[in-house]
C-alpha positions in Angstrom: -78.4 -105.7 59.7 -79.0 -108.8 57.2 -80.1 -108.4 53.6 -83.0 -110.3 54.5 -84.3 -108.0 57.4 -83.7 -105.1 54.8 -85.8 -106.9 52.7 -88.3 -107.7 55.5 -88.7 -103.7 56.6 -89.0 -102.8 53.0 -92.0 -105.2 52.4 -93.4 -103.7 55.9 -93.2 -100.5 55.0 -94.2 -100.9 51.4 -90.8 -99.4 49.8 -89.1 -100.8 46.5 -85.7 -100.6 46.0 -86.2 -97.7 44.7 -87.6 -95.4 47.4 -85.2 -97.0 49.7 -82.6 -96.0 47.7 -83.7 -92.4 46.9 -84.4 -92.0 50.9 -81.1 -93.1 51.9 -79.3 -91.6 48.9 -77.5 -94.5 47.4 -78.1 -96.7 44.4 -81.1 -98.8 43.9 -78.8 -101.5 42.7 -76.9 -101.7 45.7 -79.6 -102.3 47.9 -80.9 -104.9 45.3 -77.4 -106.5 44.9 -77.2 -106.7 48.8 -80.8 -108.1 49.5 -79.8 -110.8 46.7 -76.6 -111.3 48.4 -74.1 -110.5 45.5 -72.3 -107.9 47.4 -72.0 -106.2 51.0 -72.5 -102.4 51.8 -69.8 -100.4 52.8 -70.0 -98.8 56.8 -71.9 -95.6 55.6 -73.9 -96.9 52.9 -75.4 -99.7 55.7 -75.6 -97.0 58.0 -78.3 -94.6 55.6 -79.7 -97.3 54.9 -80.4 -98.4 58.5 -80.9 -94.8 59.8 -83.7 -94.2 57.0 -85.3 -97.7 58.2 -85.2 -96.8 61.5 -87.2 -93.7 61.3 -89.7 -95.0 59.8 -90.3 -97.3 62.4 -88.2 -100.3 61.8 -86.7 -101.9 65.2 -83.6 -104.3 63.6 -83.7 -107.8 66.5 -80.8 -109.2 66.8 -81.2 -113.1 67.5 -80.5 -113.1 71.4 -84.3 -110.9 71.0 -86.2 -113.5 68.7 -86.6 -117.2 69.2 -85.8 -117.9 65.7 -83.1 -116.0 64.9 -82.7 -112.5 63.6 -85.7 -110.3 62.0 -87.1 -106.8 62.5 -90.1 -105.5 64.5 -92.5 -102.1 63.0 -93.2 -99.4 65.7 -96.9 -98.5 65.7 -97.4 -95.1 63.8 -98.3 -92.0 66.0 
């Protein structure tokens, strides 16, 4: 997972920072500082992060799945 595909599934889900952050139950700032690249995540923190993404619908594509390079795909809503 990429700041910028965290970035990407926020904007496609509509988050900020802040509902991100509340959902996955670490700092806004973190996920701000990440996204901006001025730090990394530590294993559990990236994995909230990406659990909370993922079930809202976010598939994380690697870049052996997308032409140009890494990016995200949104599940259609039930």
């Amino acid at each position: 997972m990429t700041p910028e595909q965290v970035k990407m599934a926020r904007a496609g889900l509509g988050l900020g920072v802040r509902e991100l952050g509340e959902m996955a139950g670490v700092s806004f700032t973190t996920i701000s500082r990440f996204e901006t690249g001025k730090s990394g995540l530590q294993l559990s923190t990236a994995e909230a992060i990406r659990k909370v993404l993922e079930a809202e619908g976010v598939q994380f594509l690697d870049c052996g799945q997308v032409a140009a390079g890494t990016g995200i795909a949104l599940k259609a809503k039930q």
